[in-house]
C-alpha positions as semicolon CSV with decimal commas, in nm:
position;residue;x (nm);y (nm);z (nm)
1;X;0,623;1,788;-0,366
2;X;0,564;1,403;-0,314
3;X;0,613;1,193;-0,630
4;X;0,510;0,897;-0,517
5;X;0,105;0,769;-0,545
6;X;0,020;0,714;-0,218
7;X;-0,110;0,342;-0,116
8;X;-0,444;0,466;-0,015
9;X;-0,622;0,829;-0,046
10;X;-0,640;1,016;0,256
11;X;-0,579;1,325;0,484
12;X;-0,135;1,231;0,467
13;X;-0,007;1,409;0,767
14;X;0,410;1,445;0,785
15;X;0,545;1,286;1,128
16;X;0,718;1,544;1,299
17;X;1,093;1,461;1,444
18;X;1,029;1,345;1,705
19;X;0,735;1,094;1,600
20;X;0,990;0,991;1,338
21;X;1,261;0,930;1,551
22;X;1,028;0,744;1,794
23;X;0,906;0,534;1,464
24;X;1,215;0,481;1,328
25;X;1,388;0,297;1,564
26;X;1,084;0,057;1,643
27;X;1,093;-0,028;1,265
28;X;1,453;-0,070;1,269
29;X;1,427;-0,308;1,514
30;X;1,135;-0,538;1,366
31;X;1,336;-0,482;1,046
32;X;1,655;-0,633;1,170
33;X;1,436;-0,948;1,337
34;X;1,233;-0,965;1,019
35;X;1,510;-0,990;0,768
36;X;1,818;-0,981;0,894
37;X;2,134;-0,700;0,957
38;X;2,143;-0,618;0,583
39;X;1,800;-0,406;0,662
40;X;1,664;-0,141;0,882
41;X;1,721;0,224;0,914
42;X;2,079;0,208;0,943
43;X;2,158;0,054;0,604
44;X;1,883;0,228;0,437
45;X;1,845;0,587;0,562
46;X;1,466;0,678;0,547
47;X;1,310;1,044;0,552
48;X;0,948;1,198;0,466
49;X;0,760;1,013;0,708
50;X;0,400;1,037;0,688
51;X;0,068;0,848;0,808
52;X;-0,281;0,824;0,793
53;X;-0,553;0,678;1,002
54;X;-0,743;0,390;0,864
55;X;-1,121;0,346;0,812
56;X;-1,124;0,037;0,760
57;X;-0,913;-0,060;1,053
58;X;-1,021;0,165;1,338
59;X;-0,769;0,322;1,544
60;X;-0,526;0,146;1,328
61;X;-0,203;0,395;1,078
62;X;-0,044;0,340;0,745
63;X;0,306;0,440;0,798
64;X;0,463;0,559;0,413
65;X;0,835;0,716;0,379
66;X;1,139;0,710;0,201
67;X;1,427;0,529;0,197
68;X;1,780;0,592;0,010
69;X;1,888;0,226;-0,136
70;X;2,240;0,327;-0,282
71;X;2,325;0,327;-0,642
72;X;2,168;0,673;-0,690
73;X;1,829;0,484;-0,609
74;X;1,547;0,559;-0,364
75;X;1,194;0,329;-0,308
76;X;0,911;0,365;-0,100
77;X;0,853;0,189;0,222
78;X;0,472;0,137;0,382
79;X;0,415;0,003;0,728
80;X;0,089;-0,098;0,886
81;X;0,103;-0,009;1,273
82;X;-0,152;-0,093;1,500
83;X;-0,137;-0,142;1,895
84;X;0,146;-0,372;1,962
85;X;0,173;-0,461;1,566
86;X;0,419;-0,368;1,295
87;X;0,449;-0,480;0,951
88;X;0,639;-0,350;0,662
89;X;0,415;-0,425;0,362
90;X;0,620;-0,660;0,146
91;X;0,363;-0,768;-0,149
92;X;0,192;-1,078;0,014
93;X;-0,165;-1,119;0,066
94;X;-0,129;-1,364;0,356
95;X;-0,042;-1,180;0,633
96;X;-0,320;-0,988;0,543
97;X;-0,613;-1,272;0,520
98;X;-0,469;-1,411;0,894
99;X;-0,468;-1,044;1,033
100;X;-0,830;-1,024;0,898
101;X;-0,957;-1,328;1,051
102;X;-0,835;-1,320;1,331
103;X;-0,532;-1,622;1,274
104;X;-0,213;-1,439;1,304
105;X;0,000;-1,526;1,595
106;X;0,087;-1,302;1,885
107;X;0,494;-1,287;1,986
108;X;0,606;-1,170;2,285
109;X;0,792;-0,841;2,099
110;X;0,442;-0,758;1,895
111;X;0,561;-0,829;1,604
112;X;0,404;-1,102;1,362
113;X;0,477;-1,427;1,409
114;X;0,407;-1,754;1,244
115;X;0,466;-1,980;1,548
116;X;0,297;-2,224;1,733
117;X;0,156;-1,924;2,004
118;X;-0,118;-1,928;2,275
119;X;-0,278;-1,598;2,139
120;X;-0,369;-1,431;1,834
121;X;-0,409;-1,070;1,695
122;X;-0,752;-0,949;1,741
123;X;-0,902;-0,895;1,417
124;X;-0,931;-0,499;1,345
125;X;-1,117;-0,501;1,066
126;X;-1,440;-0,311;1,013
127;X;-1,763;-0,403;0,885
128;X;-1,693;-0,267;0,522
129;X;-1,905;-0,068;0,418
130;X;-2,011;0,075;0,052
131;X;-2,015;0,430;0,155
132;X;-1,742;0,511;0,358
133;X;-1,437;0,179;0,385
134;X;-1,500;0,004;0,066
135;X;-1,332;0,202;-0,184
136;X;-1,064;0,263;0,100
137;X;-1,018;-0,068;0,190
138;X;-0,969;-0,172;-0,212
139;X;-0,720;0,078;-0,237
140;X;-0,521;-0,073;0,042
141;X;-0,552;-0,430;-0,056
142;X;-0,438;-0,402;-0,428
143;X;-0,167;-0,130;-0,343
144;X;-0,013;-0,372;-0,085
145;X;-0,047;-0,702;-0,261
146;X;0,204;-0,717;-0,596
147;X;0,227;-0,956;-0,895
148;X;0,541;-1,028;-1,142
149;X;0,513;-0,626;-1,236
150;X;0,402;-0,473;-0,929
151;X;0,108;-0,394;-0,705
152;X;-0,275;-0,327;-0,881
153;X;-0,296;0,054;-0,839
154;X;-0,631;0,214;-0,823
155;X;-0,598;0,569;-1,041
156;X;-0,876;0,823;-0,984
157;X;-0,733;1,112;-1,168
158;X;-0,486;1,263;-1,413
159;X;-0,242;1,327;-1,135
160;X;-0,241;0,998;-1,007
161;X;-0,109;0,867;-1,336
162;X;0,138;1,148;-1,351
163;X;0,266;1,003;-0,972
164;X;0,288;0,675;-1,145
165;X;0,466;0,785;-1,414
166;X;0,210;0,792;-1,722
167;X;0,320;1,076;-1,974
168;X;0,089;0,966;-2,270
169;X;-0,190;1,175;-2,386
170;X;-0,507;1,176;-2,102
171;X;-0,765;1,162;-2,378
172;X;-0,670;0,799;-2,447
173;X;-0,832;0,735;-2,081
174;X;-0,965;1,025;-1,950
175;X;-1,320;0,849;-1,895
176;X;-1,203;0,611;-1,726
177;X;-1,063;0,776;-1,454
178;X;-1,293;0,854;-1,157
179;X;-1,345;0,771;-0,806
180;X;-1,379;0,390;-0,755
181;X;-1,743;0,327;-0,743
182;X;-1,858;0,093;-0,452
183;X;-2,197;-0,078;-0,417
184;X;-2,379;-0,364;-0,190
185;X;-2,462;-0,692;-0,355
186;X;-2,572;-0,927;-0,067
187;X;-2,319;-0,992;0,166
188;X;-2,042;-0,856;-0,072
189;X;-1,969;-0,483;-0,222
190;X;-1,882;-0,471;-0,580
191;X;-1,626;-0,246;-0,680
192;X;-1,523;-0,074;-0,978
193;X;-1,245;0,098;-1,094
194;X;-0,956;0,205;-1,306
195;X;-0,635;-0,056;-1,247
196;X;-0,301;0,052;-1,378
197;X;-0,111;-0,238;-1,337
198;X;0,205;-0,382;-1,545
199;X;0,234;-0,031;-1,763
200;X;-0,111;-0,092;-1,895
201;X;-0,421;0,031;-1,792
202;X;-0,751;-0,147;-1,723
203;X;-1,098;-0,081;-1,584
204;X;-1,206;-0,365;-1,361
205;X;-1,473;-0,503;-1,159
206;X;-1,408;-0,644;-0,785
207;X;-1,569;-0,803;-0,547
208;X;-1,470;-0,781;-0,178
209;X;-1,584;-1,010;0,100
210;X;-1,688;-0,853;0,417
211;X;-1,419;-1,052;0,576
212;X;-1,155;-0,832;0,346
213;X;-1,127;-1,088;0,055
214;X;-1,085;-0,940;-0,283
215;X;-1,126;-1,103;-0,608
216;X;-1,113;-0,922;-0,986
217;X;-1,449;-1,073;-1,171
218;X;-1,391;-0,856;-1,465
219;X;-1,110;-0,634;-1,707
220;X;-1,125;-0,488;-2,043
221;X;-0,792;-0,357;-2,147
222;X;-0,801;0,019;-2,227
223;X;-0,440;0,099;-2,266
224;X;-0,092;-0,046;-2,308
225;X;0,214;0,025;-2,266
226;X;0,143;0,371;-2,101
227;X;0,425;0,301;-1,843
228;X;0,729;0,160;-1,732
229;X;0,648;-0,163;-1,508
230;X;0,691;-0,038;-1,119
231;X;1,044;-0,134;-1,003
232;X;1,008;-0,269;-0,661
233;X;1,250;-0,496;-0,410
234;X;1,156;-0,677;-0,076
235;X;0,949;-0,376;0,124
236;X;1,045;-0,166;-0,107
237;X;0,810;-0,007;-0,388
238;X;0,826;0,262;-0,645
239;X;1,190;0,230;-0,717
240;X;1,366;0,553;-0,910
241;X;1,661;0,772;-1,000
242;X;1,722;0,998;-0,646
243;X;1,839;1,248;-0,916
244;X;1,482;1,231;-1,034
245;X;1,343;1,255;-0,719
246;X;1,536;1,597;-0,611
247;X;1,457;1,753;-0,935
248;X;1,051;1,688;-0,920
249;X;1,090;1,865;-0,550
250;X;0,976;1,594;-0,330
């Protein structure tokens, strides 16, 4: 049983050992040139590999697992992986905006760079649209970008507040909770949406840019103090007791 909310809604399929293995070792590698020898699959053991394809950025994964931090602590890892890119999700929005627009720098290992380089990353990003990569591409966006107390999650249902570790009473918020409702206005899409954010819950208006930028226009406060603030550290969301973890089953 997975205990973690995962960073966007979707048809999660498990990598099997081989994809994992395969996987593994190219993020252990961009790990090590990313940050340094104290990261990477070798320090931090990481398990329960799955993925899902992307609407929003066509032919494009998001990469979620596992990874055993020591001190009776594990975290969740998420990795964007498109061809010849990987990036472990770390909590900033720029690498985001450049990938969008087309400014990120090429390097001659495919990772990111930020470089003075001849080329740049194609842009994969969709034409959003209401119906079928909004709400998708919202979940993504405030799931991968954090603030002092973690990233904006989107919650849809009573189980995704479970998964984020909300044990209060439902009725205090049960109306709020329902799929994120996307629209057109103009150019944009306006979003709403339940945000649990911080330990507290809101219900918020977006807008998001058809170039991928995302702004929150409106919140009214509807609970607080529902939660514990999520624990995170570098790549690493989600933070919690592994003697937690192997007693829910995941």
């Amino acid at each position: 049983m997975n205990t973690t909310l995962p960073l966007v809604p979707g048809r999660w399929l498990p990598l099997n050992a081989a994809e994992s293995r395969a996987f593994l070792q190219r993020f252990d590698t961009y790990l090590h040139a990313a940050f340094g020898g104290g990261h990477g699959a070798r320090r931090h053991p990481m398990r329960d590999l799955r993925a899902v394809p992307l609407t929003f950025y066509p032919g494009w994964l998001l990469v979620e697992g596992e990874a055993d931090l020591g001190g009776g602590m594990v975290g969740t890892f998420d990795a964007l992986y498109g061809p010849g890119f990987l990036w472990a999700i770390d909590g900033e929005s720029r690498m985001i905006h450049q990938l969008n627009d087309g400014s990120l720098p090429l390097r001659s290992d495919g990772a990111a760079s930020e470089g003075d380089q001849p080329a740049f990353y194609s842009s994969p990003l969709t034409q959003l649209r209401a119906e079928t990569s909004g709400a998708d591409y919202l979940h993504f966006f405030c799931g991968a970008v954090r603030g002092d107390q973690g990233a904006f999650r989107l919650v849809e249902t009573q189980e995704d507040m479970l998964l984020c570790g909300v044990t209060s009473p439902s009725h205090l918020w049960q109306e709020y909770l329902r799929p994120v409702a996307v629209r057109e206005d103009g150019e944009d899409l306006i979003a709403q949406a339940a945000v649990l954010y911080g330990g507290d819950l809101f219900d918020a208006t977006f807008r998001v840019t058809r170039s991928g930028g995302v702004t929150m226009e409106e919140d009214t406060s509807v609970a607080t103090g529902i939660a514990e603030p999520e624990k995170t550290r570098e790549i690493f969301r989600h933070l919690r007791s592994a003697a937690a973890v192997r007693k829910g089953g995941d």
